[in-house]
Legacy VTK file of the C-alpha trace (Angstrom):
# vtk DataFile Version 3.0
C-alpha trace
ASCII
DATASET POLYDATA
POINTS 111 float
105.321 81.824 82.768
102.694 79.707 81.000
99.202 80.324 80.559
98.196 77.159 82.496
100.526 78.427 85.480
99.139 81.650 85.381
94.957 80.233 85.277
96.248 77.587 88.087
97.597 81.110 90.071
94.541 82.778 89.519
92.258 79.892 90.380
93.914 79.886 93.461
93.678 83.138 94.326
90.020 83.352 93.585
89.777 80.500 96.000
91.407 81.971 99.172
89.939 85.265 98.226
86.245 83.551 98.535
87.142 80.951 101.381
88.254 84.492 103.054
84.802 86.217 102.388
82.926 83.208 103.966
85.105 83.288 106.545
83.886 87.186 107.200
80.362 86.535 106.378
79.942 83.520 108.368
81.632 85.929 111.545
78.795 88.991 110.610
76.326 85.816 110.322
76.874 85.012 113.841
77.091 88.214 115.256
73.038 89.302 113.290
71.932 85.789 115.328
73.847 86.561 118.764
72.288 90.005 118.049
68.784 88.300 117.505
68.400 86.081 120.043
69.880 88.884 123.162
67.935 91.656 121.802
65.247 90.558 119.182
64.706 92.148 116.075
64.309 95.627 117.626
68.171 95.191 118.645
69.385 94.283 115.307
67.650 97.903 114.190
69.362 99.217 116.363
73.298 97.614 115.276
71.805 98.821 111.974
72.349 102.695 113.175
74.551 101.940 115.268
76.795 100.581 111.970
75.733 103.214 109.689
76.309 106.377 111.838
79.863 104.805 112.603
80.088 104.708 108.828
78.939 108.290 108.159
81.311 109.352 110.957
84.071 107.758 109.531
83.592 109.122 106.247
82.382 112.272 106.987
86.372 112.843 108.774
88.282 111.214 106.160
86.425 113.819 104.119
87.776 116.573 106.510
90.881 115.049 106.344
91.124 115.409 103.027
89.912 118.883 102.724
92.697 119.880 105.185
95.582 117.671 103.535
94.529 120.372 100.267
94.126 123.456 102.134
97.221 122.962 103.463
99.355 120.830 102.205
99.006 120.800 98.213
97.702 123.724 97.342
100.370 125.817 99.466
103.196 123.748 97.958
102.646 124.057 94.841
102.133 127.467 94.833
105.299 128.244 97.272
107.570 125.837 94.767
106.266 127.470 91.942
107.048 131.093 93.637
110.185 130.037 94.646
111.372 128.861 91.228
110.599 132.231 89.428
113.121 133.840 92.475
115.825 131.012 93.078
117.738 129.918 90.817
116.316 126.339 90.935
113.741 124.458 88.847
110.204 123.432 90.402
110.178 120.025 90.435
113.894 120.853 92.491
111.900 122.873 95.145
108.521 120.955 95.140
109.897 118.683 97.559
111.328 120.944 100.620
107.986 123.261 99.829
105.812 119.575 100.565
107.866 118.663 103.499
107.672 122.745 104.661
103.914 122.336 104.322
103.408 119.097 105.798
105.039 120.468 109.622
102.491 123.323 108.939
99.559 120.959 108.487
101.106 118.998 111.425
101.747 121.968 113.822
97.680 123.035 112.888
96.547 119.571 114.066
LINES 1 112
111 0 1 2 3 4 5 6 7 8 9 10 11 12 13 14 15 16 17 18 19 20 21 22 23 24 25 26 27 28 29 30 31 32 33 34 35 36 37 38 39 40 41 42 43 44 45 46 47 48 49 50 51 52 53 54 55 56 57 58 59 60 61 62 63 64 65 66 67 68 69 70 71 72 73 74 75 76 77 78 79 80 81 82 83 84 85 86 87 88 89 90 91 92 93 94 95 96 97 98 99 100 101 102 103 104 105 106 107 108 109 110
């Protein structure tokens, strides 16, 4: 592949990537003036929370999620596998594995 392919490639991608954004800005630009116009600036304020609370909410369980997926999930596996491989006769990456998939229906069955 040639260096002028690859800058014509790139060029190209920069282009759909920002004809994209414009596309997604110009939607959020019309939603701020439908906003406007019903409900006045007090209104958009309001989408303001509204937005960031949705945000914090979001983040704040993909955060728990998270926490969980180590309590539960990592943390117990790697310590079972490495347990296991000091008793059975197999190695740990060999157990790893069935300990992850034995901890995942555990995180599963806790919900």
């Amino acid at each position: 592949m040639s260096a002028a392919n690859l800058l014509t490639q790139l060029s190209d991608l920069g282009d759909r990537a920002a004809a994209e954004a414009d596309r997604i800005t110009g939607a959020l630009g019309a939603i701020k003036t439908l906003i406007l116009e019903t409900f006045g600036p007090n209104g958009l304020i309001a989408a303001y929370f509204v937005v960031a609370v949705l945000a914090l909410v979001i983040a704040w369980h993909l955060t728990k999620i998270t926490f969980a997926a180590l309590k539960y999930l990592v943390v117990p596996a790697i310590a079972l596998a490495l347990l296991l491989s000091f008793v059975l006769p197999y190695s740990f990456v060999n157990l790893f594995p069935a300990t992850v998939v034995g901890c995942s229906l555990v995180l599963l069955a806790k919900g």
